[in-house]
N, C-alpha and C positions, 0 to 999 in steps of 0.2 A: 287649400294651398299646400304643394310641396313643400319638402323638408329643403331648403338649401342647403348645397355643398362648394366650398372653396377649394380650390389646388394650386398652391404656390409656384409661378409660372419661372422658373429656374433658367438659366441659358440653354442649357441641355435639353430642356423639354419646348423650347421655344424654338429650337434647332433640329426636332424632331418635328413637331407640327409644320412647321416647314416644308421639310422632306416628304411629308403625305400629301401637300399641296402644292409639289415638283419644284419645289424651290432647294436645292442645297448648302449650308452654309452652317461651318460649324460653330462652336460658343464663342472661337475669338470674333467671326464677322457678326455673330449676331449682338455679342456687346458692342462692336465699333457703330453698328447700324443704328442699335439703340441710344448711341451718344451722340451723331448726328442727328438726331430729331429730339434732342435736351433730356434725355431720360437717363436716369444715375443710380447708382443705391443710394437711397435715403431711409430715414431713420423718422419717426415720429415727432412732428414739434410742440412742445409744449406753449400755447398762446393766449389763450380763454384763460381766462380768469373768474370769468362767469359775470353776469350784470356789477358794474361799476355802483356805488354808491351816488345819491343823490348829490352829496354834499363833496364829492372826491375832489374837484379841482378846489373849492374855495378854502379843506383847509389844506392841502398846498400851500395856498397863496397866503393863510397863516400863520403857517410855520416859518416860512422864507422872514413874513414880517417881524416874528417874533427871534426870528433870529439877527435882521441887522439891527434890533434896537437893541439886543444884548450884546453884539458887535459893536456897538457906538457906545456903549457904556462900560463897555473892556468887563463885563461881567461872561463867568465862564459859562460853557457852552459845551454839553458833550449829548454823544450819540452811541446809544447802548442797546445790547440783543447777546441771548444765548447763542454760539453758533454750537450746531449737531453733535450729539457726544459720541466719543471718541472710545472704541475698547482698549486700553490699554494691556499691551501684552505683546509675546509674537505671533499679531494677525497684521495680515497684507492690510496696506493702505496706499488708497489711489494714487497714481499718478506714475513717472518714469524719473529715473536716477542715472547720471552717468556712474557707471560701477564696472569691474572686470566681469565679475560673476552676480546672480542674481541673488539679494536676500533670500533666504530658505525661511520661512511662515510656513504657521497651521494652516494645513486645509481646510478646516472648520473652523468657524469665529462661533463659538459658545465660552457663550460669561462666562462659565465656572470654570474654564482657563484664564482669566482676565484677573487682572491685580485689582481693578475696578473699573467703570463705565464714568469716565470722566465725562464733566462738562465746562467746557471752555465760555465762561462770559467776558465779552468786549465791552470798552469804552474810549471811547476816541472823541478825542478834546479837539475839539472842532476850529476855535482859535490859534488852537500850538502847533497842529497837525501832527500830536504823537500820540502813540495808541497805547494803552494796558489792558492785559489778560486777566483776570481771573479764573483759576482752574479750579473746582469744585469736586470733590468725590460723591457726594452723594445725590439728593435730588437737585432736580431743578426748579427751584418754587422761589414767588417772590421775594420770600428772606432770604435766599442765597443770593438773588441779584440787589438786593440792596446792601446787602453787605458786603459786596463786591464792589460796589460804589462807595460806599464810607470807606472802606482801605483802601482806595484810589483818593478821595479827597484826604483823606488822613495822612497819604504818603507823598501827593503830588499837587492835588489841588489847592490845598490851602496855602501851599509853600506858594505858586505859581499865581496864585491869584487871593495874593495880601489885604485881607481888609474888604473883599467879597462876601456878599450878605443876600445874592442872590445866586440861585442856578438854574440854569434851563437844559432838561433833559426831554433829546428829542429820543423816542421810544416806536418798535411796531406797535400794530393795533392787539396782538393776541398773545397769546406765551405768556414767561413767570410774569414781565412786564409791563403785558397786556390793560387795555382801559377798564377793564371787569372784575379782575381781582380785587376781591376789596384789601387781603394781606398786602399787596404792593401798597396801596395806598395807606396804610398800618404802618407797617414800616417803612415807607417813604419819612413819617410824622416824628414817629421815635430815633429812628437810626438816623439821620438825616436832618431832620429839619430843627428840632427839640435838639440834640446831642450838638449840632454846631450853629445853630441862630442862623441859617438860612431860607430863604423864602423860596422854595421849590416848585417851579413852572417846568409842567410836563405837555408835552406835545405827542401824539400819537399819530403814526401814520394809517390811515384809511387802511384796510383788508386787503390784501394783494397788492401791497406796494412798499410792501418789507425790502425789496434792491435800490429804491432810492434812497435809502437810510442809510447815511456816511459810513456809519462803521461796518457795512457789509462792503462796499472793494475799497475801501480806505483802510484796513485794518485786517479782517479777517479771507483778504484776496491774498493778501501779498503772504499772510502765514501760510494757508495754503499751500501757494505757490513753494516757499521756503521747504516745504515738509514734505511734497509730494513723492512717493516711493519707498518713504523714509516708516520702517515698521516702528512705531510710538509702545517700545518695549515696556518703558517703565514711565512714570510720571516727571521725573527729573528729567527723563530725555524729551517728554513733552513739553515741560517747561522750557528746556535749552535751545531747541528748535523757533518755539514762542520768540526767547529774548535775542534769537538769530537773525530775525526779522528785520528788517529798516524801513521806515514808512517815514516819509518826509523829511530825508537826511539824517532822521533820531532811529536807536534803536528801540524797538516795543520793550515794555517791563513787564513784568509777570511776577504772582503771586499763586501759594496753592492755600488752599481751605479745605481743610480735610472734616469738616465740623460736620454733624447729622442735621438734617432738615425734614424732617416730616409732612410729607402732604399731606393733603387735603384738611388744613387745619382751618375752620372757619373763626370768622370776624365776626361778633356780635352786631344787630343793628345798635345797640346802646353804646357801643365803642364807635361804632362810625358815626352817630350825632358827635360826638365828644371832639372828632378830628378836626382840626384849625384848615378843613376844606372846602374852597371856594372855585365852583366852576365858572363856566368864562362864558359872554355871555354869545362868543363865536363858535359855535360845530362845541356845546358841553358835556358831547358825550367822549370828546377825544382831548379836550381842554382842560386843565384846572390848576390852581395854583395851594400851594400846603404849607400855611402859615409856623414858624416855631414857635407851640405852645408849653406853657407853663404850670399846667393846674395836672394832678397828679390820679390816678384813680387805676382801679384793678382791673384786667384783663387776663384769668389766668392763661385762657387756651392760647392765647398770643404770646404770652410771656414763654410758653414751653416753645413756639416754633424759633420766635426772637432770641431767646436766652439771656433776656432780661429781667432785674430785679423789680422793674416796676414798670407802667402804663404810660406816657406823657402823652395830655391830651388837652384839648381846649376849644372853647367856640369863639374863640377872639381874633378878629382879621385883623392886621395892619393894611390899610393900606397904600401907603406912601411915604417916604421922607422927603423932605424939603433941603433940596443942601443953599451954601454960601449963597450964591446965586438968589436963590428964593424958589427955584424950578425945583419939581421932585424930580431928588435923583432914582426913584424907583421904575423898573423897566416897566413894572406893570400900569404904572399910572399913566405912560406914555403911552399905552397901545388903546386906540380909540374900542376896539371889541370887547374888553374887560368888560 
């Protein structure tokens, strides 16, 4: 077998071949030629995904469920992801600006000119339709997105939704937030669910379908959009561009955390028996609910990622309350898949 060889067929060389086979015509007629018969420059499309999952549409069609029963129960509802970090400094960032003259930027993006490698986490309340940022300096690991979520419910959620005892966070399948991390689910228990008495139902979307998750063009389109051209000099300009933003007639809020987070910090299996975690008995590998426990115990390695004084853990589920009526008012006791 030959060695194959490619040659990038250019106008000019396509306008030559020609001329060897008595045809004359230079680059403008041989691109008009070429565009009568549907031929353009194009660019590579990204489509494949690669084999779908067995279970991809049905939990779809559990997520939607699980969210009009939170809908009908006026219990909040939010949809949360890292978006791509950011270098912070004067390096070019995508997009066009109307401006007289163009930003002047490093020709080189290296960190070590960089104030730091921000990470922007979103959550977008599904109910309200307003979005908050979290901006992060350091890693990106599930204690940073959980407590990105606690000072969202600490500043908004709770105010906004009085006397709510459940949440439902819809999440992708992979990242800090990912179904696998067992720290997510650690600090979902402590930060979250033990710290303010809520029952924490988590939804993961299937592997390659992180775009249907609200907060990617409901939240982190429009900042985007907002920032495009715009050099993210310092973090304060990052943030001000963030609270720039309008997403469903509200403006976005934004917060920075400048706190250390160390990766790769593991979860005991004897801290995860202790976790008040009950999977669901639809698609449990992307399902489950994170009861607030009460019964107390050590975890040092967690406590250095967390920055907490102590463990909260427990093996004790609720699962349901009963209101006036006599119906439980629990969303989970209403969803037939539990």
């Amino acid at each position: 077998m030959g060695e194959a060889k490619f040659v990038r067929r250019s106008l000019a060389a396509l306008g030559t071949e020609l001329a060897d086979h008595g045809f004359a015509a230079c680059p403008t007629t041989v691109a008009r030629l070429l565009r009568a018969e549907g031929y353009s420059p194009r660019i590579n499309v990204k489509r494949f995904t690669g084999p779908d999952h067995p279970e991809r549409d049905r939990q779809f069609r559990n997520i939607e469920e699980w969210i009009a029963i939170f809908r009908g129960l006026g219990q909040p509802i939010i949809s949360v992801d890292g978006k791509k970090k950011e270098l912070v400094g004067n390096f070019k960032n995508a997009g066009a600006a109307w401006l007289r003259e163009p930003e002047e930027v490093n020709v080189y993006d290296f960190l070590s000119d960089a104030e730091c490698r921000a990470t922007p986490y979103g959550i977008y309340d599904v109910l309200s339709g307003r979005g908050h940022v979290c901006v992060g300096s350091s890693a990106d690991t599930p204690a940073f997105a959980v407590e990105a979520i606690g000072s969202w419910w600490a500043r908004h959620g709770s105010e906004r939704y009085r006397g709510a005892d459940e949440l439902l966070i819809l999440a992708d399948g992979g990242g800090s937030n990912g179904h696998r991390p067992r720290l997510w689910k650690a600090a979902l228990q402590e930060r979250i669910a033990d710290r303010y008495g809520l029952h924490v139902t988590v939804c993961h979307y299937p592997t390659g379908a992180s775009k249907w998750n609200p907060v990617e063009p409901r939240l982190f389109g429009p900042v985007s959009i907002n920032w495009a051209g715009q050099p993210l000099r310092r973090l304060e300009t990052m943030l001000g561009w963030v609270r720039g933003t309008t997403v469903g007639g509200f403006g976005v809020t934004a917060s920075l955390d400048r706190a250390e987070y160390p990766r790769k910090v593991k979860v005991p299996e004897a801290v995860m028996r202790r976790l008040d975690l009950e999977r669901h008995g639809v698609c449990p590998e992307w399902n489950d609910t994170i009861g607030p426990g009460r019964r107390n115990s050590r975890a040092d390695g967690v406590q250095r990622e967390l920055g907490s004084s102590s463990w909260m853990a427990t093996s004790t589920r609720v699962v349901g309350r009963v209101g006036a009526s006599g119906q439980s008012t629990s969303a989970r006791a209403r969803w037939p898949g539990w």
